[in-house]
C-alpha positions as CSV (number, residue, x, y, z in Angstrom):
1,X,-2.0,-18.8,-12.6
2,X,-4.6,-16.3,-13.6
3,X,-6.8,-17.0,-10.6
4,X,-3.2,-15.4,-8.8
5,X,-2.8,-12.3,-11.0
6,X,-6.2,-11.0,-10.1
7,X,-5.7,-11.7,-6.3
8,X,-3.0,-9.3,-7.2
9,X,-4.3,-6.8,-9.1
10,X,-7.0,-6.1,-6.1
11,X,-4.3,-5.0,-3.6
12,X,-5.4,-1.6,-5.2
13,X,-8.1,-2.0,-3.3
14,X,-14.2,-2.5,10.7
15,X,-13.3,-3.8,12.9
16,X,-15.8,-6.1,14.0
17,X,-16.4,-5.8,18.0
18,X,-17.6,-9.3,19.5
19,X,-19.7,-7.8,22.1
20,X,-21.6,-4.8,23.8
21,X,-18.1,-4.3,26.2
22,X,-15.8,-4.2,23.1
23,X,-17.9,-2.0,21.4
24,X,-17.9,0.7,23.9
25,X,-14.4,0.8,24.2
26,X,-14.1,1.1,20.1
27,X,-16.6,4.4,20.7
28,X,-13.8,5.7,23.1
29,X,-11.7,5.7,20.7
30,X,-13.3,6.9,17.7
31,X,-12.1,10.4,16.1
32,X,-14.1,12.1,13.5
33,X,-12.0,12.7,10.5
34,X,-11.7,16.1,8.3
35,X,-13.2,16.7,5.0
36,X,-10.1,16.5,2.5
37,X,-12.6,18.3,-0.1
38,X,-12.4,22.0,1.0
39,X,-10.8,24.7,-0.9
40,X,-8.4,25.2,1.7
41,X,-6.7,22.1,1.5
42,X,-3.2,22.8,-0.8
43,X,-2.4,21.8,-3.8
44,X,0.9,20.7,-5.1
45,X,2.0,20.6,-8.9
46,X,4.2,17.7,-9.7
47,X,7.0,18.4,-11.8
48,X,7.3,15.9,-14.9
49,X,10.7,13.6,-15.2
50,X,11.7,11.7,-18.5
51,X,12.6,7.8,-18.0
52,X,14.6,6.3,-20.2
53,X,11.9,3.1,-20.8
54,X,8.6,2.9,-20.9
55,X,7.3,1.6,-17.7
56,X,4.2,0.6,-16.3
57,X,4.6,0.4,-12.5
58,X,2.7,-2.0,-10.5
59,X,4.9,-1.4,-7.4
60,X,7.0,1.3,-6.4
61,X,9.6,1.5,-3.0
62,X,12.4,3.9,-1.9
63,X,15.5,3.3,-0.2
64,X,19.3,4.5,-0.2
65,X,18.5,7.5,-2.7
66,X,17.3,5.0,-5.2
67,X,13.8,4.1,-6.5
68,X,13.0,0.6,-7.2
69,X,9.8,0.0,-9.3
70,X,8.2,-3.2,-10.7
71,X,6.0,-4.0,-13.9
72,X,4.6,-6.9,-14.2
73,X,3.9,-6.5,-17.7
74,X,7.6,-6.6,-18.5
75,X,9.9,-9.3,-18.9
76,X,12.3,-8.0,-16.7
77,X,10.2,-6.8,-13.9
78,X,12.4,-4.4,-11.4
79,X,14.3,-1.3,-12.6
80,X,16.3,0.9,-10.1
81,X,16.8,4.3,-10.2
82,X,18.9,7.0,-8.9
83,X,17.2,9.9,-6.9
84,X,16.8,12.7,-7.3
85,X,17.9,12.6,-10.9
86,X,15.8,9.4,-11.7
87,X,18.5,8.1,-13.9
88,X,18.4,4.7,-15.0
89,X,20.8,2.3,-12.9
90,X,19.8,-1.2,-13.5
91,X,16.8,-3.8,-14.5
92,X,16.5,-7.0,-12.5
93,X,14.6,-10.1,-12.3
94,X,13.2,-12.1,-15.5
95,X,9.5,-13.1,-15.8
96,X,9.2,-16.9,-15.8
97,X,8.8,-20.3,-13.7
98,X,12.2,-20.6,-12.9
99,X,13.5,-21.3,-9.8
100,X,15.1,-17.5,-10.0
101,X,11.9,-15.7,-11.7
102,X,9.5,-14.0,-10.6
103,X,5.7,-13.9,-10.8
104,X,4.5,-10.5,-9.7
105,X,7.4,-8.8,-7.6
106,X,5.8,-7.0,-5.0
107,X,8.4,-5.3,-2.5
108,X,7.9,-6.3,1.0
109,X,10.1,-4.0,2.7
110,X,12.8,-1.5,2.3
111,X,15.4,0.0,4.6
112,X,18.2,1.9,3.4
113,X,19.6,-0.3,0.6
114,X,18.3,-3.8,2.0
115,X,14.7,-4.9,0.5
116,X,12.6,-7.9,0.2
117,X,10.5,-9.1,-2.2
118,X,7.8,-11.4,-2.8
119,X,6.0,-12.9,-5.6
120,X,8.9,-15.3,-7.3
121,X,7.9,-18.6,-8.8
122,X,7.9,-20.4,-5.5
123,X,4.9,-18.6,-3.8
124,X,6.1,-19.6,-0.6
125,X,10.1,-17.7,-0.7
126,X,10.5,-14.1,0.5
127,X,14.2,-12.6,-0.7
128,X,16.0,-10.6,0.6
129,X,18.8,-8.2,-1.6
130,X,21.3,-5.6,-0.8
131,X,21.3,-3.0,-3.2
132,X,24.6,-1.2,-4.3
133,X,25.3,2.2,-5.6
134,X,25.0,1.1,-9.2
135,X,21.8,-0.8,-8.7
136,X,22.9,-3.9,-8.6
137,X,20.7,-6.8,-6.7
138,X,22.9,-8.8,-4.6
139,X,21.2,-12.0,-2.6
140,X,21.3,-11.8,0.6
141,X,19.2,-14.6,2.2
142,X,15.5,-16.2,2.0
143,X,12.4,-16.2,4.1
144,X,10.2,-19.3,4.1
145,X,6.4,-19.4,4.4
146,X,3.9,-21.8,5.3
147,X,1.7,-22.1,2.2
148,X,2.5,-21.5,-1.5
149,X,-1.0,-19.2,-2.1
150,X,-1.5,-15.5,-3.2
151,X,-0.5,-13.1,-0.2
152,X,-2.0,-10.0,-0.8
153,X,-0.1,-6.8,1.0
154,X,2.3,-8.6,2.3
155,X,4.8,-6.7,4.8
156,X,8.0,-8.0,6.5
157,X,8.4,-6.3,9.3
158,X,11.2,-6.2,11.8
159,X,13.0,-8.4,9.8
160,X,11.1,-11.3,11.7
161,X,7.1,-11.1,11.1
162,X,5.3,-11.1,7.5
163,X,1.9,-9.3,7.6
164,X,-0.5,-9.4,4.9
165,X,-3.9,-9.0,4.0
166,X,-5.8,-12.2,4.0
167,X,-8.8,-12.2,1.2
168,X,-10.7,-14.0,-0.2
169,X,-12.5,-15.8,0.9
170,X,-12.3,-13.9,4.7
171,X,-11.6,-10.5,5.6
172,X,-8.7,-10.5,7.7
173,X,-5.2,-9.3,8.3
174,X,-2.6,-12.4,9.6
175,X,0.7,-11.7,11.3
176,X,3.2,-14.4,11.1
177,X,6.4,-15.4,13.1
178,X,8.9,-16.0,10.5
179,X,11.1,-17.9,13.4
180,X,8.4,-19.8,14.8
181,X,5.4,-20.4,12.8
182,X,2.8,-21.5,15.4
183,X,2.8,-17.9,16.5
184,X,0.4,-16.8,14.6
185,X,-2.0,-13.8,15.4
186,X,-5.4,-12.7,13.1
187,X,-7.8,-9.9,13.0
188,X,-10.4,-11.0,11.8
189,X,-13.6,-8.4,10.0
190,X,-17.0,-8.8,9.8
191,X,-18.4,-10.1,6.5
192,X,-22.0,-9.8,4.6
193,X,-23.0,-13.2,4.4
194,X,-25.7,-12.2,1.4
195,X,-22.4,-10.9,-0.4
196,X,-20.1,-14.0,-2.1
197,X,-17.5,-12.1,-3.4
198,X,-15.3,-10.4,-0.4
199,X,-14.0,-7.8,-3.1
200,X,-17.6,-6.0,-2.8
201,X,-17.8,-6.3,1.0
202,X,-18.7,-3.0,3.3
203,X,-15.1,-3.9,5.3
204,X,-12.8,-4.0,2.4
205,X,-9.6,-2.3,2.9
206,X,-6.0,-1.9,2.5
207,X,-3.3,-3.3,4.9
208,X,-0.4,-0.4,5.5
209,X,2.1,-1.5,7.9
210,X,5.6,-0.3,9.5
211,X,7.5,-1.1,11.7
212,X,5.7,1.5,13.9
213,X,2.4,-0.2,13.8
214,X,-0.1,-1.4,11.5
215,X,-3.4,0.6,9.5
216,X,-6.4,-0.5,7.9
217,X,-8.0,2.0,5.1
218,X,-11.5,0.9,4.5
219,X,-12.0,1.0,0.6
220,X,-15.8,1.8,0.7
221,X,-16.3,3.9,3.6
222,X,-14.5,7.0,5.6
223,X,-12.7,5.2,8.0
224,X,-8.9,4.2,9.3
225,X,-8.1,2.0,12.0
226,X,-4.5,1.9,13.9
227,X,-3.4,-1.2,15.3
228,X,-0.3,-1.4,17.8
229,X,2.1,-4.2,16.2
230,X,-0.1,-6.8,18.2
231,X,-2.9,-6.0,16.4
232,X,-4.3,-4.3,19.5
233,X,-6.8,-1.3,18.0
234,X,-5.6,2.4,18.9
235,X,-7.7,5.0,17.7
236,X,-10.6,4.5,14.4
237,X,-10.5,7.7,12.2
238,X,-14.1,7.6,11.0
239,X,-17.0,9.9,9.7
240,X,-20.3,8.1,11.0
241,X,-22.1,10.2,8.3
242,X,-20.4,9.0,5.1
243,X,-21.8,7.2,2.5
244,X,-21.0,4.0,1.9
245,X,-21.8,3.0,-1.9
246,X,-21.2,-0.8,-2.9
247,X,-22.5,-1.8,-6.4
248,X,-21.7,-4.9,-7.3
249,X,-23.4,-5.2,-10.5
250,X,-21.6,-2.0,-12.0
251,X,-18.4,-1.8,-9.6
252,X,-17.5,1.5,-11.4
253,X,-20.3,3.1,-9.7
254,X,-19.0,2.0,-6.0
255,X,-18.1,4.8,-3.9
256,X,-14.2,4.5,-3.2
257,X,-12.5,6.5,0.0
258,X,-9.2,5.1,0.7
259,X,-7.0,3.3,-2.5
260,X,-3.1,3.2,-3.4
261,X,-1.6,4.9,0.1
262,X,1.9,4.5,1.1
263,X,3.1,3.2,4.4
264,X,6.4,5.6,5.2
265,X,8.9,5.0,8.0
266,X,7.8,7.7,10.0
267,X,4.4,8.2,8.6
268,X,1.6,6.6,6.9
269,X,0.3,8.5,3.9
270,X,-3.6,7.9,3.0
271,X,-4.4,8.7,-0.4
272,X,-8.7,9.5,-0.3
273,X,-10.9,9.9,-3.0
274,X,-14.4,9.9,-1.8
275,X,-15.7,9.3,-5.3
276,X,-17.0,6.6,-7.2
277,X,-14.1,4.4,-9.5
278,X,-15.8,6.2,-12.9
279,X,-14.3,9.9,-11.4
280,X,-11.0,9.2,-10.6
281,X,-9.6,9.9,-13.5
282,X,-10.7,13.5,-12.0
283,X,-7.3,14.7,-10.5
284,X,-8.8,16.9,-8.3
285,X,-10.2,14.4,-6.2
286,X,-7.3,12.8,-5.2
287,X,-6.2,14.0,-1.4
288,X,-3.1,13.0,0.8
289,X,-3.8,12.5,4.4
290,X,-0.9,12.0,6.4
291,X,-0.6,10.4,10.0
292,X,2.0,9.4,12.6
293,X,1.5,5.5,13.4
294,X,-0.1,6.4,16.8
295,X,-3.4,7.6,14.5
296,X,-2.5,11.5,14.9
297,X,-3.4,13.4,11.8
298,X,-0.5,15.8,10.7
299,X,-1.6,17.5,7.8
300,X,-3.7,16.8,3.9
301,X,-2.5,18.2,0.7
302,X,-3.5,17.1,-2.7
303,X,-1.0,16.3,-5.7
304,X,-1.4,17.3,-9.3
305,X,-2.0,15.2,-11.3
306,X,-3.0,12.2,-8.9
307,X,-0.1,9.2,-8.8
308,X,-1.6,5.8,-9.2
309,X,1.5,4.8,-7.3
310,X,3.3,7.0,-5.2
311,X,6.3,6.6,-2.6
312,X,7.7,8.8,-0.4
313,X,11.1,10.0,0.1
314,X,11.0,11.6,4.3
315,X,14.2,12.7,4.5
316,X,13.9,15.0,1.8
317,X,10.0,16.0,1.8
318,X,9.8,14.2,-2.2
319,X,7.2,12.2,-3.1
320,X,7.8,10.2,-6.4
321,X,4.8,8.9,-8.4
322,X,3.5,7.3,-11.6
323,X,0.1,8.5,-13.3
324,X,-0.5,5.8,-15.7
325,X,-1.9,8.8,-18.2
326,X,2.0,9.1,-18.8
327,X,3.4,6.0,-19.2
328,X,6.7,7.8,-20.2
329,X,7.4,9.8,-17.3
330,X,7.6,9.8,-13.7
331,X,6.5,12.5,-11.4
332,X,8.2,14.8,-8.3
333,X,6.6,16.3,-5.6
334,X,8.3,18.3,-3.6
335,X,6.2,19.1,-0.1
336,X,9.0,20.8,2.1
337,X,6.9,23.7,2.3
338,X,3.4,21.6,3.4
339,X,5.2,20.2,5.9
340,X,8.9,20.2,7.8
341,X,10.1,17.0,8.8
């Protein structure tokens, strides 16, 4: 069981071409990225909300004007709230072994009041729940997977594939029909063979997917890759001249770029750092870069103070977020006037 909470806990944390051919096409589509760190880039103040308990959000999703959040520190491990008055609705799901309990919730998708969840007893069950105006969790139906095993960044997409990011002990991202198992597609990265421990390698990243496409933020260097839903690469935002810092004898000295982002309906929303783990407690290094899922770069702001966790509400330009320095209060950002939807 422990061995599974870490897997876990490192969801907070390039593609490898084959041959000569493949890696002249990747070049073709290579775009240099922007630095997030000028003063021009704007900065918006997040405006402190009260919440009735004290939380401390491991997962956060929006849907149907209501936030859902889940701690895996508590004992009852999702709590819904209303938007945009964040009041309190309802607290589901009981820690346990059960049958019925859950693990480590971890939502896997969320449209309008429907969302799925993984991370219950069974390793291998994805639920599904309708969620009512009084946040109430109503069952809906189950997905079943192959293997009973940690499934980090896991995504159900299209209400018919799971996506997730497949480490350790490979670097990889796996797409799964949930209607016919057998079709199974992997991307595969390359991996330092002098490094054990895939958590420290070079090609690290974080899966974001939609049902738009699919993203992978490297963790330890300047770089974003957009996949097409069959995994097919797109575009690779990437500076050739950053630095890429991993030290895995003090891992708070690693240089960290991309960590936490938030994959939106309409937009994916890349929260870079570009500092090592031991200055992020810095919020002023903390920089939203937001794309459409074709790899086009929209616009960068920064949010003050930095969320840990953030989610974003598009229809109303909100962003919602946690900075565990408060463990009593959520945070609002309101970003009509960065950009209009």
């Amino acid at each position: 069981m422990k061995y599974l909470l870490i897997c876990l806990s490192c969801l907070i944390f390039s593609f490898s071409c084959k041959n000569k051919n493949e890696k002249e096409e990747l070049s073709n589509r290579i775009e240099r990225v922007n630095d997030c760190d000028s003063n021009s880039v704007k900065v918006v103040q997040g405006t402190e909300i009260a919440v009735e308990t004290i939380l401390h959000p491991n997962r956060m999703e929006i849907g149907n004007g209501m936030l859902f959040v889940s701690c895996f520190k508590c004992d009852t491990m999702i709590y819904t709230f209303s938007l945009p008055d964040m009041k309190f609705l309802n607290s589901f799901g009981q820690k346990g072994e059960g049958p019925e309990d859950f693990l480590f919730p971890v939502f896997c998708s969320s449209k309008n009041n429907r969302v799925s969840v993984w991370g219950l007893s069974d390793l291998r069950q994805i639920r599904q729940f309708d969620v009512n105006k009084d946040g109430k969790w109503i069952f809906r139906k189950s997905f079943e997977l192959i293997d009973s095993k940690p499934y980090n960044q896991p995504y159900l997409l299209r209400d018919s594939f799971f996506v997730y990011n497949e480490f350790p002990p490979e670097l990889s991202i796996k797409k799964i029909s949930l209607y016919n198992k057998a079709k199974t597609k992997q991307l595969k990265f390359e991996m330092d063979k002098e490094i054990r421990e895939s958590f420290f390698q070079a090609n690290k990243g974080d899966l974001l997917a939609s049902d738009k496409g699919i993203a992978y933020l490297y963790y330890y260097k300047d770089q974003i890759d957009f996949y097409d839903f069959d995994l097919n690469l797109l575009v690779s935002h990437i500076d050739k001249n950053s630095h890429v810092d991993v030290n895995d004898k003090n891992y708070k000295e690693s240089q960290v770029y991309y960590i936490n982002s938030y994959a939106g309906d309409k937009f994916l929303y890349a929260s870079k750092r570009g500092k090592s783990l031991s200055l992020l407690i810095d919020s002023s290094l903390g920089c939203i870069e937001v794309y459409d899922w074709s790899g086009n770069k929209i616009t960068e702001f920064k949010l003050n103070p930095t969320p840990n966790q953030f989610v974003v509400d598009e229809m109303n330009s909100v962003i919602y977020g946690c900075n565990y320095d408060y463990p009593d209060c959520l945070f609002k950002y309101d970003i009509k006037n960065i950009y209009q939807w």
